[in-house]
N, C-alpha and C positions, 0 to 999 in steps of 0.2 A: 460903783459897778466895776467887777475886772474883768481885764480884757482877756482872751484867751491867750496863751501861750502860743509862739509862732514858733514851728517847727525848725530844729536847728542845728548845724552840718559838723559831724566829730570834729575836734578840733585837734585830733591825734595826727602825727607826722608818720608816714610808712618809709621802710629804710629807703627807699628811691630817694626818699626828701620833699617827695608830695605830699599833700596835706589829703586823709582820709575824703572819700566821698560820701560816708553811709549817714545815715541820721543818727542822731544822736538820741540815744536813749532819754523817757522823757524827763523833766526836770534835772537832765544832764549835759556836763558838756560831750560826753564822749558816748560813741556806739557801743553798742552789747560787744563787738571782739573788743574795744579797746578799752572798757572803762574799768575801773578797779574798786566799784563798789562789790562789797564782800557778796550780796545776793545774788547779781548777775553775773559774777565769779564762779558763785559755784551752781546757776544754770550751766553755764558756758562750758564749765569742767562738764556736765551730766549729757551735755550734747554734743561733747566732744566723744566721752563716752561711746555714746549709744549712734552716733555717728547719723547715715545716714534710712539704718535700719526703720528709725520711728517713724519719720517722714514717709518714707516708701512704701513700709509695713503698711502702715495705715490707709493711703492711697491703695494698695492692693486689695485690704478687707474690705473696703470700700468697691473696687469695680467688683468684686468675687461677690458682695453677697447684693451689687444691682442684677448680677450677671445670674441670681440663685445659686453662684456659689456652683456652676457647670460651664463646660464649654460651650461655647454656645452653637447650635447648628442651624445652616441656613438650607432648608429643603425644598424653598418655592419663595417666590414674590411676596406672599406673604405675612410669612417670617421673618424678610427683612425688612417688610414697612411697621410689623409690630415692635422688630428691635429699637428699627429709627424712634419711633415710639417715644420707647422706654426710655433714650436716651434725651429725648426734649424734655419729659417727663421732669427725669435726674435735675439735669442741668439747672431747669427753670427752679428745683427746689435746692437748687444749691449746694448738692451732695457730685454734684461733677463738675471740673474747672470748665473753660470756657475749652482750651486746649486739647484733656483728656475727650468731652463731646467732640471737638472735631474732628480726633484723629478716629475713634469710635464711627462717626458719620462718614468719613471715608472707608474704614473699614465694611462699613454695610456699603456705599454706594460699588464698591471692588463684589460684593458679594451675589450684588444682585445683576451689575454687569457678568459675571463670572455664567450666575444660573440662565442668564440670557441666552450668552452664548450657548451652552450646552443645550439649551430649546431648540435655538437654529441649528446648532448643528444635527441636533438626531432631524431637524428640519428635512437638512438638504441630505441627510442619509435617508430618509422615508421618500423624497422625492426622486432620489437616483433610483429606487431598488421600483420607483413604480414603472419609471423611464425605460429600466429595461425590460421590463416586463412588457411593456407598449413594443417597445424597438422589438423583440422576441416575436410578439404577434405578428407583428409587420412581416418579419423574415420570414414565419411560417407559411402564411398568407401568399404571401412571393412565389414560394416555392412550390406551395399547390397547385 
């Protein structure tokens, strides 16, 4: 019986003179930046390429098409427990990081603090305009 492969640390030197921390590519001594096998050469050249676009792009078409691919609007209460929702939804199937869902979950909890406010405030603007309208009677009353 063989034993599995134990995971194991580049053994490439960085010009500091420290020795690499990344893992080593499998069945290698050396990382994907450091090793000079011709394959992972020429990923490394392709991702060097295309940089950070793939990564990101991809993560984009990802939240764009959880998101249906619109902005999204929060118009009540809710809207943003169905967003919340959506976003457990994501997550649990493994189409959102752990990260992108929290920062998402914060953006609903701001959203839905945000529509609060706005209830209370036309709150205590409904409650002043009754105020005076009371104080107004009082004065009329007074003065008859």
């Amino acid at each position: 019986m063989t034993r599995p492969r134990q995971p194991v640390r580049c053994t490439a030197k960085l010009q500091s003179g420290k020795r690499c921390k990344a893992w080593a590519v499998a069945g290698q001594t050396k990382c994907f930046m450091h090793s000079k096998d011709a394959g992972t050469a020429a990923k490394r050249s392709e991702a060097r390429k295309r940089g950070a676009q793939a990564v990101n792009g991809d993560r984009k078409a990802r939240r764009s098409k959880m998101l249906g691919g619109k902005p999204v609007r929060f118009t009540d209460a809710n809207s943003v427990r169905s967003f919340a929702g959506t976003i457990a939804t994501e997550f649990a199937a493994g189409r959102l990081s752990s990260h992108e869902a929290g920062t998402l979950i914060k953006v609903s909890r701001l959203a839905l603090a945000a529509l609060e406010t706005g209830i209370r405030s036309r709150e205590v603007e409904e409650f002043e305009q009754r105020l005076q309208k009371i104080e107004d009677l009082v004065a009329a009353r007074e003065n008859t």
